[in-house]
N, C-alpha and C positions, 0 to 999 in steps of 0.2 A: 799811227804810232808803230810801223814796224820797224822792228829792230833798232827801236826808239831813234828812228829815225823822224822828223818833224815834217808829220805829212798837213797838208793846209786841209780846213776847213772839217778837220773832226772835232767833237767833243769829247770832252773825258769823263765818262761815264763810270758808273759802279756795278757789280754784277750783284746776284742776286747770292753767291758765294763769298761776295766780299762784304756784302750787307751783314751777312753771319759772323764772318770773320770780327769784323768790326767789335759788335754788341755782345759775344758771347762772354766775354773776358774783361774786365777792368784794368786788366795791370799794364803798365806804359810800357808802350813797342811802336817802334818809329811806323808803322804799315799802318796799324791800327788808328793810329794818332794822322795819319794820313788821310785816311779813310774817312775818321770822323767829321774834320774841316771838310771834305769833298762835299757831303751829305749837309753840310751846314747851311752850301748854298744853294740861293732859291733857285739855280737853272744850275744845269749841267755848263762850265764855261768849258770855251774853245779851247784847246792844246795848244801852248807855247811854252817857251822856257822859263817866263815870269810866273806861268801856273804851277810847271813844274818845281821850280825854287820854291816860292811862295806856302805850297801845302806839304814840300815836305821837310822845309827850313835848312835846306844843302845850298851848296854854289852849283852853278850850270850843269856842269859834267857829271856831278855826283845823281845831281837830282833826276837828270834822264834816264844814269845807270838804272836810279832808285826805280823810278818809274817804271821801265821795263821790266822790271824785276818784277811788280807788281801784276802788267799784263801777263809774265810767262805763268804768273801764278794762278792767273786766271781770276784775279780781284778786283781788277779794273779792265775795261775795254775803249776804243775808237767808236765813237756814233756819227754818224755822216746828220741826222738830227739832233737838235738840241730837247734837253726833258725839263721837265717844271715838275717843283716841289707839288703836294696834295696844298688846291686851294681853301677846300671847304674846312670848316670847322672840326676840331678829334672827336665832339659828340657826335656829326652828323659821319664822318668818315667811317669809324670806327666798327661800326655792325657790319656794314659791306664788306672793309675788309677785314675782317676777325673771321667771316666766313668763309672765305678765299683761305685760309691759315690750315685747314682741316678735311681730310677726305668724306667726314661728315658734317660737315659745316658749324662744326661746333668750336668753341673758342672765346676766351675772356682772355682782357688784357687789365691786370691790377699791378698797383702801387705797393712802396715798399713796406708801406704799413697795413698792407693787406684789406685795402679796399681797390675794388674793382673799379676800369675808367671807363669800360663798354664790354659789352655781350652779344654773342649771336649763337642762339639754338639750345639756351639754357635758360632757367627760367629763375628772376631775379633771385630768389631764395638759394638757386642753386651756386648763382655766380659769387654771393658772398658767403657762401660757406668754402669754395672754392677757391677764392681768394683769401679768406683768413689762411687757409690750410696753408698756402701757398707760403704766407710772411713767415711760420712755424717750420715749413721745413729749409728758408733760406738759415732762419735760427739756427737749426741743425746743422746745416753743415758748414754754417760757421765755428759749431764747436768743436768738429770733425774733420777740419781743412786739414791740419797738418797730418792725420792720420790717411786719408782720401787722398787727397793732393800730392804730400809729402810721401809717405812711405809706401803705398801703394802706385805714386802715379796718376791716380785717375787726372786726365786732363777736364772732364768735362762736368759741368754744374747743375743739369739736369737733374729734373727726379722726374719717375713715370710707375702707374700702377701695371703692369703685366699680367697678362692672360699666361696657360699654363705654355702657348708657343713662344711666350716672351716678346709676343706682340704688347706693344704698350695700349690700354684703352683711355688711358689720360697722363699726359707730360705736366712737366710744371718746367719751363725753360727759361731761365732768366734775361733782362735783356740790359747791357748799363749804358746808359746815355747822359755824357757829360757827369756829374754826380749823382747823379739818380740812379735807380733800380728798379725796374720792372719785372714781373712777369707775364708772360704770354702760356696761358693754359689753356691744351688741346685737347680734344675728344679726337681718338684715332689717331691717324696719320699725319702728321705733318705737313705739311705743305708748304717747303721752304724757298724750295728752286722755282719761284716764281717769282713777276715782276711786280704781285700785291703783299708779299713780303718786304721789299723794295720801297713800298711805297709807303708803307706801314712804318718803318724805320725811318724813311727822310720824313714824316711827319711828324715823330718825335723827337727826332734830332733839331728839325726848327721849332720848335718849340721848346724842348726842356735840354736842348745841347749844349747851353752856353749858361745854364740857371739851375738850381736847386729846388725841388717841393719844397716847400716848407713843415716841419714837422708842429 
C-alpha cells in the first residue's frame, strides 16, 4: 500500500495504535468506523479497491485517498501474511491476555455494569471490587463530561490512581465496542503497543461488535 498505491498480495492489517484509536472513543468518525468493520473480520483480508470501498463506504478514489491516510497515520499497515481473529474462547483467552496488558501482570477486563469478564494477578475479591469502582467512576464522568470534555478539553476518558511521581499504580481505561462499554483495569504500566492488546480487542469486537449485553 505505498502511497496507496495497490501493491499485490498484502493484507490490511491494524496496528496496535489503531486498535486504541478505535475503542477509546464512541463518538462517530469515518477512521474509527473504519477501523471497527476491519476488526470485525475473522482474517485480516487482502488489499483491493472492493476492501477499500467496502469498509470505508467511499467510491474508488476517495477510498484509497481514505486509506492512505490511515497508513500515514500509522492506524493501519501492509502485512505480506494474513492474521486470524483469537480462536479460543473470552473465558479461556482472557487471563493470558489481561497479563500481557500490564508491566506487572496485572489487569481485569469488566462490563459496563460493573462486573468483571476475566482477571489476571488479582484475587477474585479484588477484581470485583475493582470493577464496581470502575461502573461508579464511568458514572462520574458522565456527569462531568461537559465540564472535562467541553470546557476544559480533556480528550481522554481514563481515570488512574497516581503515585506522588504521578506514576499511575492503577488505570480504569475504557474500551467501546459496538454499543458496549468496557473497562480494561491495570495495575502499573500499560501495555498498549503490543500485538496482545490487538488481539484482545479483535476478540471483542467478534464477539460483542455487532451486539449489545444485555442489561
Amino acid at each position: 500500500m505505498s502511497e496507496y498505491i495497490l501493491t499485490e498480495n498484502l493484507y490490511l492489517g491494524i496496528t496496535p495504535g489503531g486498535t486504541y484509536y478505535a475503542v477509546q472513543d464512541k463518538s462517530d468518525e469515518p477512521g474509527r468506523e473504519f477501523l471497527h468493520r476491519l476488526m470485525q473480520e475473522a482474517e485480516t483480508p487482502v488489499f483491493n479497491v472492493g476492501v477499500a470501498c467496502e469498509l470505508s463506504g467511499y467510491k474508488k478514489k476517495r477510498a484509497l485517498e481514505f486509506v492512505h491516510w490511515l497508513q500515514e497515520a500509522g492506524l493501519v499497515l501492509g502485512l505480506e501474511q494474513s492474521e486470524s481473529a483469537p480462536q479460543e474462547t473470552l473465558e479461556r483467552l482472557l487471563p493470558q491476555l489481561l497479563r500481557t496488558m500490564s508491566d506487572e501482570g496485572k489487569a481485569i477486563l469488566a462490563e459496563s455494569r460493573g462486573l468483571y469478564l476475566g482477571s489476571a494477578g488479582y484475587t477474585h475479591e479484588a477484581a470485583e471490587e475493582l470493577a464496581a469502582l470502575s461502573a461508579n467512576l464511568t458514572a462520574v464522568y458522565a456527569r462531568h463530561k461537559e465540564l472535562l470534555q467541553g470546557n476544559l478539553g480533556y480528550r481522554q476518558r481514563a481515570w488512574g490512581l497516581v503515585d506522588a511521581s504521578g506514576n499511575s499504580e492503577v488505570g480504569f481505561w475504557p474500551l467501546y465496542i459496538g454499543q458496549n462499554r468496557f473497562t480494561l483495569i491495570i495495575g502499573g504500566i500499560p501495555q498498549f503497543n503490543q500485538p496482545g492488546f490487538k488481539r484482545l480487542v479483535w476478540a471483542l469486537e467478534m464477539r460483542y461488535g455487532k451486539t449489545e449485553i444485555p442489561v
